[in-house]
N, C-alpha and C positions, 0 to 999 in steps of 0.2 A: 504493500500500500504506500508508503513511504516513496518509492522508486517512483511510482506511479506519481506521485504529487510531485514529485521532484521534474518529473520527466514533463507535465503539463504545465507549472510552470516556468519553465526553460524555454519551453515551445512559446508560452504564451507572449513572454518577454521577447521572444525571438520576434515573433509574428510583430509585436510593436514596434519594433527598430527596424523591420522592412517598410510600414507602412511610414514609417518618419522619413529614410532615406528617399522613400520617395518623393517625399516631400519638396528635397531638395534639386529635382527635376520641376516645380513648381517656382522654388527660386528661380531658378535658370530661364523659366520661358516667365516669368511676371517679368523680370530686369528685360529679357529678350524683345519681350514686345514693349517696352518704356524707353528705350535708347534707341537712338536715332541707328539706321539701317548700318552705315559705315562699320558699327560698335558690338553688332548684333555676334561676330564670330568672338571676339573678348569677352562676352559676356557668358557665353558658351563653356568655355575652355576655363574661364577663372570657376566659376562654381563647381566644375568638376576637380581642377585642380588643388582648389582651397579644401574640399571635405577631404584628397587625398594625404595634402600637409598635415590638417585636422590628426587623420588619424594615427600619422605618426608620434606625433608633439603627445597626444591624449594618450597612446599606449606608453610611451615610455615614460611621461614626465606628469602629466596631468591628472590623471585620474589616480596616481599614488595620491599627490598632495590632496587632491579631494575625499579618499575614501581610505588612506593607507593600505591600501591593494594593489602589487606587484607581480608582473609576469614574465619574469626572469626563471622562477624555479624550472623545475622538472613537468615534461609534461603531464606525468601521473597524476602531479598536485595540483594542475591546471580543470580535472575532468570533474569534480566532486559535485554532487549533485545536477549530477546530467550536465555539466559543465555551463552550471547556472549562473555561476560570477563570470566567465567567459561572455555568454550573450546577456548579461546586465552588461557589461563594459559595451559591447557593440550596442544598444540601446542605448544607454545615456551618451554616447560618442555621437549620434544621430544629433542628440540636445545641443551637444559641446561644437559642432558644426553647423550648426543655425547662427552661431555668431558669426562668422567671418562671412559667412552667407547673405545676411544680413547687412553688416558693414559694404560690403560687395554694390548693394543695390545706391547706397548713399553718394559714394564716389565714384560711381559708374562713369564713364567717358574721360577721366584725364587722370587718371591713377597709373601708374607704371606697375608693369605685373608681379613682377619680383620682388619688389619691395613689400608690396600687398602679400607677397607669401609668410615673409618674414614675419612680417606682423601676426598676420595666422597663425604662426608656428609662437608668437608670444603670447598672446592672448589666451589662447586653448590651452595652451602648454602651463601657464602661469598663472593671469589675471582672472580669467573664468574658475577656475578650479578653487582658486583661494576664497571667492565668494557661494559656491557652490556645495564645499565646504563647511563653511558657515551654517548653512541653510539646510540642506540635507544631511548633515552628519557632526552635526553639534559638533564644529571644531571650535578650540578656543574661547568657549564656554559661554557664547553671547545667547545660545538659545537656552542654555539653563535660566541665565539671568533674567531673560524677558520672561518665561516661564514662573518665576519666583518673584517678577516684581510686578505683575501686569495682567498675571494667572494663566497666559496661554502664551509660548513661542509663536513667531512668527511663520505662518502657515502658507505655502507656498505650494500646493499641489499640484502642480504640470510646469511650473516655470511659468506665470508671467511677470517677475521679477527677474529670476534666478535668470532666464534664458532671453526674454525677450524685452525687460527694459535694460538688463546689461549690452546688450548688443545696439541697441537705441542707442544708448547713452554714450557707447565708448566710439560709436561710427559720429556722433556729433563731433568732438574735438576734432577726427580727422575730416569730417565734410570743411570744417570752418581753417584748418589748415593749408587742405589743397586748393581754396577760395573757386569760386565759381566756375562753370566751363565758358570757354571764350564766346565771349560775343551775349554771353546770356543776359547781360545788366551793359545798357551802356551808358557814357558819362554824361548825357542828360535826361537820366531816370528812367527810360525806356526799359523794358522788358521784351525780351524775343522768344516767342514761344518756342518752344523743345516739343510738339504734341508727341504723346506716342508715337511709334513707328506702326507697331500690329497690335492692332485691337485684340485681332482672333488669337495670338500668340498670349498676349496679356491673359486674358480671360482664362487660354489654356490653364497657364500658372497658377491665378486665383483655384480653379476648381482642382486642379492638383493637388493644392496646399490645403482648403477644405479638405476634401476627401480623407488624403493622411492625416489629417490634426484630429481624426475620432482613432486614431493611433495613440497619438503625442498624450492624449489628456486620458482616452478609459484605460491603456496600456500603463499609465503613469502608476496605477496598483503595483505593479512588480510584482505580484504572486496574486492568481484566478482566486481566489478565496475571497481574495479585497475586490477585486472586480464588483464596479457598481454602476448600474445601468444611466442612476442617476446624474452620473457624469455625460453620457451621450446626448441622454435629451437637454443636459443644461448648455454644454457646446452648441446642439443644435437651435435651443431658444438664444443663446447670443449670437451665432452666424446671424439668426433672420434679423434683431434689434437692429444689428450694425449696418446689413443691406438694409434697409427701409429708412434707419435715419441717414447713411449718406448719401440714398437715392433723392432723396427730398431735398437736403440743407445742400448736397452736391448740383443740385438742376439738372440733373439726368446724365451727365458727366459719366459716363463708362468708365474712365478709370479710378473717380468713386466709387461709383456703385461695385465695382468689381474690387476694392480695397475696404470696401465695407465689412463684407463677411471677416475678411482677416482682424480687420480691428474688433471689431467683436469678439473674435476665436482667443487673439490676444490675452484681450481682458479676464476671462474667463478662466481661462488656464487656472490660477489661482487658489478660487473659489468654488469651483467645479464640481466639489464632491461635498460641498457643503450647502449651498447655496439652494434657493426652491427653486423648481423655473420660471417662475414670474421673474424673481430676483434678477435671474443670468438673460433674462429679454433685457432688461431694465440696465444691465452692465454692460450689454452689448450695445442696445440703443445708442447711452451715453458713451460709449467708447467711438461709435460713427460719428458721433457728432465732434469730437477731438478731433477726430484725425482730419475731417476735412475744414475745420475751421482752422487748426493750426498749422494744418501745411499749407493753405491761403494764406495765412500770417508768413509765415517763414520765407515764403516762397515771394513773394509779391512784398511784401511791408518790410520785414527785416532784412532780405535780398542773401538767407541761404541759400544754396543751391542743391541740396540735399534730392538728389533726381527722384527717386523712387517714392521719397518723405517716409523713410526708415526712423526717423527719429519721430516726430512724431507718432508714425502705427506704432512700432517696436517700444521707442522710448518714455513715450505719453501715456498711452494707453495699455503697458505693461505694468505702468507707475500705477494706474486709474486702477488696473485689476488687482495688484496687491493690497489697495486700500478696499477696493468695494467686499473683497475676501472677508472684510473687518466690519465692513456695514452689512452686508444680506446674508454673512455665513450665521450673523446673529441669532440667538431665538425671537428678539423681537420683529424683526423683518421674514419670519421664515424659514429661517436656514435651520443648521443642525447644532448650532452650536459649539463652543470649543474653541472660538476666536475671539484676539483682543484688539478691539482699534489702534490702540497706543502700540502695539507689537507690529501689527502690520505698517502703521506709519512710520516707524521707528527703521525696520528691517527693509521696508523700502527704501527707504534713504541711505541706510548703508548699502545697498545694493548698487546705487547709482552712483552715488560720493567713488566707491570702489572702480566701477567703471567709467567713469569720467575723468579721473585722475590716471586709470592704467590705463585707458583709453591715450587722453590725452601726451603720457609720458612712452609710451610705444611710438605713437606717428610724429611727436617731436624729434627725438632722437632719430627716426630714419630720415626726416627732413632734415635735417642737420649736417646728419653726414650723407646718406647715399640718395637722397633726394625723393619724393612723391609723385610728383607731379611731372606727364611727355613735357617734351620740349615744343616750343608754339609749332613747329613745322607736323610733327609727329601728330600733335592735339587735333590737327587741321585738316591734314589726312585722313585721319583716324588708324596711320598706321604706327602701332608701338615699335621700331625700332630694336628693342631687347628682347622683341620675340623673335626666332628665325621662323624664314615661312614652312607653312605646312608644306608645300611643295614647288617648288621652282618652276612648274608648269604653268601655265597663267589659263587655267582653266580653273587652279584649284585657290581658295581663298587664303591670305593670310591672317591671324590672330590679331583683329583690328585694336587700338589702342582706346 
C-alpha cells in the first residue's frame, strides 16, 4: 500500500510539472505574438534556452539553498519513494523557470542574449531560491515568527508571491535599466505604437498558459491526498473575473482581454485552496483591473517600456494575490481560514524588497561590465550580432535580437 501511495504521488507531481513546462510554450508564443515580426525568432530560442540555463543553475545550486536537497549522491539514494524528491525537483524547476521567463517578456526587443542567460543562471540559481526558501520551507525562521506573532505564516499556495511577483519585481529594475526600445518615446512626448505583431500567436500563448496553470495551482498539493478540487474551480472563477474586467476597462483590446485571464490566474495562485469562489471571481476581477490600468500608467504616463507589462500582470497583481490570500482566505469573507492579513502583507513585501534589490543588483552588475542592451545598428535590424546564425543559407532565419 505504501509503494502504491508512493508510486501515485510521484506520478501525480510528475503529471504537474508536464503540465507547467508546458506552460512555458505559452511564454514563448504570448512574447511571440507581442514583439514586432523582426524579434519573433529571439523570442523563440531565449525561452527555450532560458528554462535550459534554468535547469542547470536549479539542479546544482538552487534548489539545495531552497530545500537542503542534493543530487550528487549515488543513484540508489536518488530513487526512494518512487523517486519522488526527483520529480518534486523537476516540478518546482517548472516554478523556478517562470522567472527568467517572465523577465524575458519585459525586455523583449533590445536585451543581448547572453547576458540575459547569465542572469538566468543568477536569479534561479540564487535570488529565487533564497526567497523560496523563506516561504516554502521555513528557512531562517521568519515563518515561525509571523506564525507566533500574527497566529498564521505567510501563506503562499501556488506562488503568486513566491513565483510571480518575484519575477515582476526583479524584471522591473532591469526593464528600467535597459530604458526603452528605440524610437518608442520620442523627444517631444510622442508615443509610437509597438501593436502586437500576431494576434492568433498571442492568444495561442494566453490559452496555453491557462490550460497548464490548473497544473501550476491543483498540482501545487504535492501528494493526491491534498488534492483539492477547490483549487480548480477557484483558478477557474479568477480566469473568468480577470477576462471580463479587462474586457470592459481594456475597450475590447485583444491583448487585454487575452492578458486578463493571466492576471486573474496570477492573483489567485495564493489563495486558491482557501478562498470561496465568489472570493477568487472577486480576486480575479480586481487583479484585470490592475493590470490594465497600470500598464496604461506605465506604458503611456510614466514612459516604461516594459513590452509585455510583466511587471504589472507578474508584479502587481502577484503582490494583489498575496494580500487578497489574507482578505477572502478569511472566515469572515468565506474562505477556510488559517490566514493573517498582517502575515500576508508583511511576507509580501519581503518577497518583493528580495526581488527588487536581487533583481536590481544582477542587471546592474552585467551593465557594468558586459553590457545589456544591442548596439543601435543590431537594435534596428533586429539582428543580435552575439548570436551566430542558425544557418548561412538565406533561406533559413537568424536569432533576431
Amino acid at each position: 500500500m505504501e509503494a502504491y501511495k508512493n508510486g501515485a504521488d510521484a506520478l501525480f507531481v510528475l503529471l504537474g510539472g508536464i503540465m507547467v513546462l508546458a506552460m512555458h510554450a505559452g511564454f514563448a508564443f504570448l512574447e511571440l505574438g507581442t514583439v514586432r515580426k523582426k524579434n519573433q525568432v529571439n523570442a523563440l530560442v531565449k525561452i527555450l534556452v532560458d528554462f535550459a540555463v534554468s535547469a542547470i543553475a536549479y539542479f546544482c545550486v538552487g534548489y539545495g539553498i531552497a530545500y537542503g536537497v542534493h543530487f550528487f549522491g549515488a543513484t540508489d539514494t536518488l530513487v526512494a519513494k518512487n523517486g519522488y524528491e526527483l520529480v518534486k525537483f523537476f516540478f518546482l524547476l517548472t516554478f523556478a523557470a517562470a522567472i527568467p521567463a517572465i523577465i524575458s517578456g519585459g525586455i523583449a526587443e533590445r536585451a543581448k542574449f547572453y547576458p540575459q542567460m547569465a542572469a538566468t543562471a543568477l536569479l534561479v540559481g540564487l535570488v529565487y531560491p533564497f526567497f523560496e526558501g523563506i516561504a516554502w520551507n521555513n528557512l531562517f525562521g521568519i515563518q515561525p515568527w509571523l506564525q507566533g506573532t500574527f497566529g498564521a505564516p505567510f501563506h503562499d499556495f501556488a506562488g503568486s508571491v513566491v513565483v510571480h511577483a518575484v519575477g515582476g519585481w526583479a524584471a522591473l529594475p532591469a526593464v528600467l535599466l535597459l530604458g526603452a526600445r528605440r524610437g518608442r518615446y520620442t523627444k517631444d512626448g510622442r508615443i509610437a505604437a509597438h501593436p502586437p505583431s500576431n494576434i492568433p500567436f498571442l492568444a495561442l500563448g494566453a490559452w496555453i498558459l491557462a490550460v497548464g496553470w490548473f497544473g501550476f495551482n491543483v498540482m501545487s498539493a504535492q501528494t493526491l491526498d491534498k488534492m483539492n478540487g477547490l483549487v480548480a474551480v477557484n483558478s477557474l472563477m479568477a480566469l473568468v473575473g480577470g477576462t471580463l474586467t479587462a474586457l470592459v476597462l481594456g475597450r475590447n483590446d485583444p491583448g487585454f482581454a487575452y492578458n486578463g485571464p493571466l492576471a486573474g490566474l496570477v492573483a489567485v495562485c495564493a489563495g486558491s485552496d482557501l478562498m470561496h469562489p465568489l472570493g477568487a471571481l472577486v480576486t480575479g476581477g480586481v487583479a484585470g483591473a490592475i493590470f490594465v490600468v497600470m500598464f496604461t500608467l506605465a506604458q503611456n504616463k510614466w514612459k516604461i517600456d516594459d513590452v509585455l507589462g510583466v511587471w504589472p500582470l507578474h508584479g502587481l497583481c502577484g503582490a494583489w494575490g498575496g494580500i487578497a490570500a489574507g482578505i477572502f482566505g478569511s472566515h469572515a469573507l468565506g474562505g477556510l481560514g488559517g490566514v493573517s492579513f498582517v502575515s500576508q502583507l508583511l511576507g509580501t513585501v519581503l518577497g518583493i524588497v528580495i526581488a527588487g534589490v536581487g533583481g536590481a543588483l544582477v542587471y546592474g552588475v552585467l551593465k557594468a561590465t558586459v553590457g545589456l542592451r544591442l548596439d543601435p545598428e543590431q537594435e534596428f535590424d533586429g539582428a543580435d550580432l552575439s548570436i551566430h546564425k542558425i544557418s548561412a543559407t538565406p533561406e533559413r532565419e537568424t536569432i533576431a535580437g
